[in-house]
C-alpha positions in Angstrom: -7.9 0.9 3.6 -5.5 1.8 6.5 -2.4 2.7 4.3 0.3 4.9 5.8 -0.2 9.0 6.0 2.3 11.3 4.0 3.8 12.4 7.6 4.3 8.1 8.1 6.3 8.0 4.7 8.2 11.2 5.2 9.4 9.9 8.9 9.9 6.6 8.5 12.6 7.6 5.0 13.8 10.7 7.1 13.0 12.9 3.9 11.6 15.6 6.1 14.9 18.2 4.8 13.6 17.9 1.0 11.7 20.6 -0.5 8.2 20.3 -0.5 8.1 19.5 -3.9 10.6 16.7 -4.2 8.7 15.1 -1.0 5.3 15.6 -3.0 6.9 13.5 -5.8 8.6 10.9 -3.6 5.0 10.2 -1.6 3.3 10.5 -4.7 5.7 7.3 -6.1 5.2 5.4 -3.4 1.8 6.1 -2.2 1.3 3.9 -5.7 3.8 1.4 -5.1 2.6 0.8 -1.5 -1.3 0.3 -2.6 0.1 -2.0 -4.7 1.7 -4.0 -3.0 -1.5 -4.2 -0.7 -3.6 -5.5 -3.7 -0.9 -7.8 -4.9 -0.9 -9.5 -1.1 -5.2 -9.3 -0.9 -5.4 -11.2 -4.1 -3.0 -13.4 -3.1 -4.8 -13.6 0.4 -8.4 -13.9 -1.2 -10.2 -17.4 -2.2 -9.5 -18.0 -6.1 -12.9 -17.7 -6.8 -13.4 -13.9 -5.7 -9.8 -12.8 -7.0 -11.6 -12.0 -10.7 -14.4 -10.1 -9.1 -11.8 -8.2 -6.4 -9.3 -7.4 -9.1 -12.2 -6.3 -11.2 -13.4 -3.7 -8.7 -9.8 -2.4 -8.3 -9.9 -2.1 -12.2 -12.9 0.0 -12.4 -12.1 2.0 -9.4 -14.7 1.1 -6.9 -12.4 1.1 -4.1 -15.0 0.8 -1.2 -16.6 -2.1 -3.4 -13.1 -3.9 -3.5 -12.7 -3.5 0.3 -15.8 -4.4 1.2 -15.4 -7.9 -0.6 -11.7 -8.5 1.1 -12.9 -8.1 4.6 -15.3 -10.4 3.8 -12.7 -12.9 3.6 -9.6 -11.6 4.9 -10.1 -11.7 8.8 -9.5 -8.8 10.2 -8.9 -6.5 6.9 -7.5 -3.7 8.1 -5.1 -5.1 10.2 -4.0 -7.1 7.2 -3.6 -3.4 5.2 -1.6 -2.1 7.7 0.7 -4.8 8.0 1.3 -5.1 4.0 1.7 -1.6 3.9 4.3 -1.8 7.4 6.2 -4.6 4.9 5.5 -2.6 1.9 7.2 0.3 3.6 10.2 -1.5 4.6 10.4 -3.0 1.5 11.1 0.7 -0.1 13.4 2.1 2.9 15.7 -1.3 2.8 16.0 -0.4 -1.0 16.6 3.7 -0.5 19.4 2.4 2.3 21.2 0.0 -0.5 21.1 3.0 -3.1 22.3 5.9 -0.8 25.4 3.8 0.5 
């Protein structure tokens, strides 16, 4: 899956003037929130009758098994990635904005 890179997350929420550590902990938190909220949107994306098999692979951890069985019926998979993790990102820096004002 295309998800963002840490040097995406630590541009796009401007954290680049945080010890390494605290940026480590912050990308770590939403590394998992991001992926997701890309499985959340595939399953919702995905016909009903694959969701049990798709949700099952993400279960077990068979990633590439998981992906392979979304582009199958998502068109164009990895476009759809990137744009639920663009949204997924936004989602987390319209948040951060709220709290820090």
């Amino acid at each position: 899956m295309n998800l963002p890179t840490r040097e995406d997350i630590v541009r796009e929420l401007n954290i680049g003037s945080l010890p390494l550590e605290n940026q480590n902990e912050i990308i770590g938190d939403l590394g998992h929130f991001i992926l997701t909220e890309v499985v959340l949107a595939t399953v919702d994306k995905l016909p009903a009758d694959v969701q049990g098999a798709f949700s099952a692979f993400i279960e077990e951890g068979k990633g590439p098994e998981a992906e392979a069985l979304a582009s199958e019926h998502i068109p164009d998979f990895p476009t759809f990635v990137a744009q639920e993790s663009a949204k997924a990102l936004t989602k987390i820096k319209e948040t951060y904005a709220a709290q820090a004002s």
